[in-house]
N, CA, C and O atoms as a printed pandas DataFrame, in Angstrom:
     atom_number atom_name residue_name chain_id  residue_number  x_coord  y_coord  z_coord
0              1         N          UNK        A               1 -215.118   11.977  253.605
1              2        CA          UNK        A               1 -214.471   10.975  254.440
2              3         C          UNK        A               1 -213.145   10.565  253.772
3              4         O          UNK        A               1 -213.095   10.459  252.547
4              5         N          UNK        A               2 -212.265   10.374  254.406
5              6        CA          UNK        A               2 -210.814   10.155  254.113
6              7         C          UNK        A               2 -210.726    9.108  254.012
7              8         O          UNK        A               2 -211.306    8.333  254.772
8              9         N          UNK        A               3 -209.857    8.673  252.894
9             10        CA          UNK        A               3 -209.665    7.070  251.805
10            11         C          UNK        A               3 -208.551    6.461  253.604
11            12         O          UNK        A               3 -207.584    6.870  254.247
12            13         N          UNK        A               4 -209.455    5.420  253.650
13            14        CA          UNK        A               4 -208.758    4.572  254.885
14            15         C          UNK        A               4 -207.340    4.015  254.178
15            16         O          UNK        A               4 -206.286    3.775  254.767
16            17         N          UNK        A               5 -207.590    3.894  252.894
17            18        CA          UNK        A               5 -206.179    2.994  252.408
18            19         C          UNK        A               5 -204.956    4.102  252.223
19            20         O          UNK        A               5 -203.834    3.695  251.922
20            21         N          UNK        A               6 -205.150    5.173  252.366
21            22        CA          UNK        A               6 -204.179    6.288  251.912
22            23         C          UNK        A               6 -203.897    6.907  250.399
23            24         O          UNK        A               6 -204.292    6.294  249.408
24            25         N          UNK        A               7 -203.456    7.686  250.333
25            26        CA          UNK        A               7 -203.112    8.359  249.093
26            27         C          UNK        A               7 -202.657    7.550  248.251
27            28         O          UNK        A               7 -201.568    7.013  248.457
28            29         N          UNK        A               8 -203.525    7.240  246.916
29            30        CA          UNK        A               8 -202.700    6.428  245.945
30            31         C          UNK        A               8 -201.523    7.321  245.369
31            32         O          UNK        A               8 -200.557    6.645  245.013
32            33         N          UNK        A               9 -201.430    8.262  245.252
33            34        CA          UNK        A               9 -200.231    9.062  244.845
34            35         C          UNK        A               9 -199.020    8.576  245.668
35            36         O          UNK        A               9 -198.000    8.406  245.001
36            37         N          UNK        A              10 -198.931    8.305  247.070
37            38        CA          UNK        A              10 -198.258    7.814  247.851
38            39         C          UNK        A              10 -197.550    6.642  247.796
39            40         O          UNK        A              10 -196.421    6.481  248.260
40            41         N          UNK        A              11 -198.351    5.660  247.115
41            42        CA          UNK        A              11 -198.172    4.407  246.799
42            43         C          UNK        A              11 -197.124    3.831  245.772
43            44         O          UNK        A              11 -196.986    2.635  245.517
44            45         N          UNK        A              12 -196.398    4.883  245.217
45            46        CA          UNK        A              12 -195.332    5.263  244.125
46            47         C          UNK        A              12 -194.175    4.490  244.854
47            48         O          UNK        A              12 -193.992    4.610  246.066
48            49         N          UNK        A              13 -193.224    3.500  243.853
49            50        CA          UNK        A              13 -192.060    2.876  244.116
50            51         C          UNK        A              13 -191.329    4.340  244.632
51            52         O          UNK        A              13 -191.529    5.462  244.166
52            53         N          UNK        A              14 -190.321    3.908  245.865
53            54        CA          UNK        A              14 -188.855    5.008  245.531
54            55         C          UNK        A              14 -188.509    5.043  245.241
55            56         O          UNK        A              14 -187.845    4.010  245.328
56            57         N          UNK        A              15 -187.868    6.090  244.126
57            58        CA          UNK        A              15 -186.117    5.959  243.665
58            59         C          UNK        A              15 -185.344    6.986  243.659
59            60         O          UNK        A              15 -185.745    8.133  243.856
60            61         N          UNK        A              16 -183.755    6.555  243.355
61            62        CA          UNK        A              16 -183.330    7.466  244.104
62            63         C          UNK        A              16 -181.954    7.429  243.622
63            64         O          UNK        A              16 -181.467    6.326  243.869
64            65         N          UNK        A              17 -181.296    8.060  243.143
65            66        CA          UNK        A              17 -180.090    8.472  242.290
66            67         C          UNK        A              17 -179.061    7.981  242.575
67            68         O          UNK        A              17 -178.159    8.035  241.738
68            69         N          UNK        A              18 -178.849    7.390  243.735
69            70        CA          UNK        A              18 -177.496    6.273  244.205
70            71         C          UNK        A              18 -177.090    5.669  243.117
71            72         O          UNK        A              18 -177.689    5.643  242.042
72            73         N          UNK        A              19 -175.957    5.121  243.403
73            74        CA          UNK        A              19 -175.616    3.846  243.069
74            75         C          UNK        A              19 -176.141    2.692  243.524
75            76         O          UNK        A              19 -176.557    1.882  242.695
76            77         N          UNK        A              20 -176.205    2.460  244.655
77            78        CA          UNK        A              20 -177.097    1.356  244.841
78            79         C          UNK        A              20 -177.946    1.674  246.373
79            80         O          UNK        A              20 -177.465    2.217  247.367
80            81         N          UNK        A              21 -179.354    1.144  246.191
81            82        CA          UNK        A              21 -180.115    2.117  247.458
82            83         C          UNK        A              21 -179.800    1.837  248.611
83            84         O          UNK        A              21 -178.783    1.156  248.737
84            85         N          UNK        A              22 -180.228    2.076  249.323
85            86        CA          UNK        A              22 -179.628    1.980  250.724
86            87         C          UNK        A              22 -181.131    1.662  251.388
87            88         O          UNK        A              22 -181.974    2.488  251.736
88            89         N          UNK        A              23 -181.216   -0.184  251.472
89            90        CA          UNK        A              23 -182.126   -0.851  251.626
90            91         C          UNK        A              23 -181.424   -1.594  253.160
91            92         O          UNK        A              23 -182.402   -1.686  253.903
92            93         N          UNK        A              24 -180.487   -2.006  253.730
93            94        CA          UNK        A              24 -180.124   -2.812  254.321
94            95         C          UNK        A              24 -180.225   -1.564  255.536
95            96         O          UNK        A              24 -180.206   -0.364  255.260
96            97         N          UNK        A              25 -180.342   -2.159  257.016
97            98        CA          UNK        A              25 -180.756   -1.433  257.854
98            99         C          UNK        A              25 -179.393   -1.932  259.241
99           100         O          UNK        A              25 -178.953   -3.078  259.332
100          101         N          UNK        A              26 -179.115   -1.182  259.832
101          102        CA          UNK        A              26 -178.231   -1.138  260.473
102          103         C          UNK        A              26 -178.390   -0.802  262.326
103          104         O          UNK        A              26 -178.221    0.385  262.608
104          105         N          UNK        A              27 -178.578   -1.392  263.075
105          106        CA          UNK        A              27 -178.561   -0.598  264.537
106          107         C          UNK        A              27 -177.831   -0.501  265.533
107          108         O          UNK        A              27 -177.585   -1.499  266.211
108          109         N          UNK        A              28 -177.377    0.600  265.804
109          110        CA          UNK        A              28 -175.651    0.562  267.028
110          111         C          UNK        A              28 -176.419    0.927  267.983
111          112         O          UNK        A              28 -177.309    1.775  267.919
112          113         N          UNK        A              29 -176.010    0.125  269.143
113          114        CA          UNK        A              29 -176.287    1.193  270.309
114          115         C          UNK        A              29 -175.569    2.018  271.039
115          116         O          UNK        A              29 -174.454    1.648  271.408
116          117         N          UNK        A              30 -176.037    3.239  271.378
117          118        CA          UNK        A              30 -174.642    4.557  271.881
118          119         C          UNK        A              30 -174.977    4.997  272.852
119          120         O          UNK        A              30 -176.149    4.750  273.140
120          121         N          UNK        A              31 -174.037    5.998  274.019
121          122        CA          UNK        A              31 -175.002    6.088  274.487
122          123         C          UNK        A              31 -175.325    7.708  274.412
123          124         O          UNK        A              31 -174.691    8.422  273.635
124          125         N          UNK        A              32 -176.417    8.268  275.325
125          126        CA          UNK        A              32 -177.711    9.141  274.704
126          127         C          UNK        A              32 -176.689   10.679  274.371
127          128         O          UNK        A              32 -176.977   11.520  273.520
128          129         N          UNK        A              33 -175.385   10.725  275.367
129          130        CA          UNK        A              33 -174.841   12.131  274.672
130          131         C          UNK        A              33 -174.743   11.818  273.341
131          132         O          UNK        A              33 -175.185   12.501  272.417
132          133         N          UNK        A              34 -174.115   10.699  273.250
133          134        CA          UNK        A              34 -173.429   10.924  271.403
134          135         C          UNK        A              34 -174.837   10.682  270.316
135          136         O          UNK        A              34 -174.739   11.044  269.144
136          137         N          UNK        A              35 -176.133   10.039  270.838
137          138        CA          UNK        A              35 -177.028   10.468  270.008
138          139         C          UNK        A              35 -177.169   12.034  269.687
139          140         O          UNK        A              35 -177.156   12.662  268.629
140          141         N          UNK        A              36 -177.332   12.473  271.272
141          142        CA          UNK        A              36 -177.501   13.723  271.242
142          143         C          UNK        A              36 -176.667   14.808  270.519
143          144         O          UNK        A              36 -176.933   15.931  270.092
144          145         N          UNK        A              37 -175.663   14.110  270.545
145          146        CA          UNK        A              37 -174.450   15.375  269.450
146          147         C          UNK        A              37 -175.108   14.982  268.087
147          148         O          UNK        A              37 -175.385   15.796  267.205
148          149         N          UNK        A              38 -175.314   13.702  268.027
149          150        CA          UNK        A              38 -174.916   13.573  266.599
150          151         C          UNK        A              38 -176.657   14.039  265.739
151          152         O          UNK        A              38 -176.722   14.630  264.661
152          153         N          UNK        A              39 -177.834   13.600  266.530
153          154        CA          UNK        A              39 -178.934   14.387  266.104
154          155         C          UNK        A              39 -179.130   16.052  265.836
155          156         O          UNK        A              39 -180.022   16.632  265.218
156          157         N          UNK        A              40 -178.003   16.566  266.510
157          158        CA          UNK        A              40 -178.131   17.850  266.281
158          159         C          UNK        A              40 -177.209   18.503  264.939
159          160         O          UNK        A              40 -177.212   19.666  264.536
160          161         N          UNK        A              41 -176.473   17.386  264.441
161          162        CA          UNK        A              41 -175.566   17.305  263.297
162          163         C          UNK        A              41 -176.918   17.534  261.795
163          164         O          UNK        A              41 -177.868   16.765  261.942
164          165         N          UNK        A              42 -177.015   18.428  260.552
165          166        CA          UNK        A              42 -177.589   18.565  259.841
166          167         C          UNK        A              42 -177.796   17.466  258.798
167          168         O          UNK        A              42 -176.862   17.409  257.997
168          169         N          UNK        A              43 -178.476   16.848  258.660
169          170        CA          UNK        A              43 -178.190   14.803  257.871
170          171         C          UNK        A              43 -177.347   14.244  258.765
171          172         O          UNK        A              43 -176.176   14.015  258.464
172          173         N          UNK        A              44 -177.838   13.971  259.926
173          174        CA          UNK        A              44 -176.892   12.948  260.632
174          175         C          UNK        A              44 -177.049   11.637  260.000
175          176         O          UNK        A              44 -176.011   10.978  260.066
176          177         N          UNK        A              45 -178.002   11.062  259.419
177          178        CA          UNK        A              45 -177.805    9.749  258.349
178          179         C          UNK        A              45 -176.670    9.597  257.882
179          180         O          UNK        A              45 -175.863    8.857  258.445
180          181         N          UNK        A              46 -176.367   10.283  256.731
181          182        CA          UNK        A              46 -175.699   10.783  255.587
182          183         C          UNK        A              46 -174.036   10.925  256.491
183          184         O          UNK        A              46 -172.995   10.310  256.264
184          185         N          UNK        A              47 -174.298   11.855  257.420
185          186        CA          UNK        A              47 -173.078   11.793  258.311
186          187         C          UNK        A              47 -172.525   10.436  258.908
187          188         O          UNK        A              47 -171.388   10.333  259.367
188          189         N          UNK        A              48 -173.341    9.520  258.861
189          190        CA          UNK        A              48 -172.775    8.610  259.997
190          191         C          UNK        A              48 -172.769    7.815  258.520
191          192         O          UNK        A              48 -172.981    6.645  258.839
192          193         N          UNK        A              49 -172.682    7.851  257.598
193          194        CA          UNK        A              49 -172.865    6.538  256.318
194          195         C          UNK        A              49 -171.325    7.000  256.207
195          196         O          UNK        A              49 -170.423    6.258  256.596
196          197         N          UNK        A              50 -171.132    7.993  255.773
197          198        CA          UNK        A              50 -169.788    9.258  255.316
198          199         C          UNK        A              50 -168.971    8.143  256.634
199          200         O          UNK        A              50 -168.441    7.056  256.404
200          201         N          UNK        A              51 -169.077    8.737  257.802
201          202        CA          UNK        A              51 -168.074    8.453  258.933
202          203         C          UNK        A              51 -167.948    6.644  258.516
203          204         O          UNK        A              51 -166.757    6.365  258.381
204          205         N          UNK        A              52 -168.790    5.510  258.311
205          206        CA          UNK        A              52 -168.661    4.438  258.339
206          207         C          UNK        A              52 -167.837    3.440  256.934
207          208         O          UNK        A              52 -167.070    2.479  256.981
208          209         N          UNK        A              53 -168.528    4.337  255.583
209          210        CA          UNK        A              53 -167.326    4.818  254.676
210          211         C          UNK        A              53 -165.607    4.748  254.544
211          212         O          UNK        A              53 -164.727    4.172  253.903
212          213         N          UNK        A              54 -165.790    5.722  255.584
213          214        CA          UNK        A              54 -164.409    6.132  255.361
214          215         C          UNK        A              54 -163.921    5.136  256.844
215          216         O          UNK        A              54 -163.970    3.983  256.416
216          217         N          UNK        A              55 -163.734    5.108  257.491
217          218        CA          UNK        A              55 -163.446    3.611  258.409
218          219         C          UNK        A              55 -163.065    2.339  257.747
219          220         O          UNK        A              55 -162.018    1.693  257.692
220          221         N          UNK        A              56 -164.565    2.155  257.139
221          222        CA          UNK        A              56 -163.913    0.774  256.320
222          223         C          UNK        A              56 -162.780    1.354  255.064
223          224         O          UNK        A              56 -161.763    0.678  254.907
224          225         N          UNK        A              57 -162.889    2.043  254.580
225          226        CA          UNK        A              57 -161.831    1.870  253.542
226          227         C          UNK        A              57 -160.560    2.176  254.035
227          228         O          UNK        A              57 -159.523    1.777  253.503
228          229         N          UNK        A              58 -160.610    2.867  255.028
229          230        CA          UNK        A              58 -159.071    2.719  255.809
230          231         C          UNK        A              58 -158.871    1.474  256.762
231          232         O          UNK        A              58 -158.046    1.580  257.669
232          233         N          UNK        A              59 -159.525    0.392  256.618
233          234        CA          UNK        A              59 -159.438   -0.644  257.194
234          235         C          UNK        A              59 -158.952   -1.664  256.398
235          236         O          UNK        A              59 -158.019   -2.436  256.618
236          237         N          UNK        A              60 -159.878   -1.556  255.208
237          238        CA          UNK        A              60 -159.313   -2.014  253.564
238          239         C          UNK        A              60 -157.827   -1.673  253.100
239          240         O          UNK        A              60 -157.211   -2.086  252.117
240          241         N          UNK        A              61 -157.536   -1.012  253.854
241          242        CA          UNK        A              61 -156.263   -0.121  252.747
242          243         C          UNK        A              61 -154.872   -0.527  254.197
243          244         O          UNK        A              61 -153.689   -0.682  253.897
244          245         N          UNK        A              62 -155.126   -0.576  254.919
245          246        CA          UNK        A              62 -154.314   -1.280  256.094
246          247         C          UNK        A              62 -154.061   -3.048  256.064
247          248         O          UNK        A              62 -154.584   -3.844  255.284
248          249         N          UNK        A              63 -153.083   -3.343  257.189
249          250        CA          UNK        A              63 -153.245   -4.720  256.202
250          251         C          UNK        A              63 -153.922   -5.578  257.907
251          252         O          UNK        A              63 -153.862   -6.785  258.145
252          253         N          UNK        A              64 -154.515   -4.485  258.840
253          254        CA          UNK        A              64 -155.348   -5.870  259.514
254          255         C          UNK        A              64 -156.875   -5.740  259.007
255          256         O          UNK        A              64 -157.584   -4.922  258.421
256          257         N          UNK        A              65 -157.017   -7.827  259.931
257          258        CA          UNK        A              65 -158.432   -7.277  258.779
258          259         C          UNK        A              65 -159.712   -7.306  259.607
259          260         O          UNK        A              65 -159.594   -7.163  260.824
260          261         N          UNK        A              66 -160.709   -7.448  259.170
261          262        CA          UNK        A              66 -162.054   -7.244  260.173
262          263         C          UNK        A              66 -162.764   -8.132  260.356
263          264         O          UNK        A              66 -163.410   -8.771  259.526
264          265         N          UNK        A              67 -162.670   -8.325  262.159
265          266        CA          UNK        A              67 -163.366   -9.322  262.659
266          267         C          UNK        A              67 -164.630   -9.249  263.066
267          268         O          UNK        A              67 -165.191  -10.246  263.520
């Protein structure tokens, strides 16, 4: 019979080689083509952190600022 509480092996903190983790959670709403492009993108995570990245620091580096 299978442990109802789950794998204690499982139960292991994450970690993870960042600089700092990526704990804070974020939700846009789009609509379903551009999910659809962008799910078919290989790490679309990673892609859309990259794309949000580089936005703000060219927002930073301009002199308007963000409302």
């Amino acid at each position: 019979m299978p442990n109802p509480k789950g794998n204690p092996d499982n139960l292991q903190p994450f970690t993870t080689d960042r600089d700092e983790p990526l704990i804070g959670k974020l939700t846009v709403r789009v609509p379903e083509s551009i999910l659809a492009k962008l799910k078919s993108i290989n790490n679309y995570p990673e892609f859309v952190r990259q794309a949000i990245y580089k936005a703000l620091s060219e927002l930073e580096g301009s002199e308007d600022e963000i409302t």
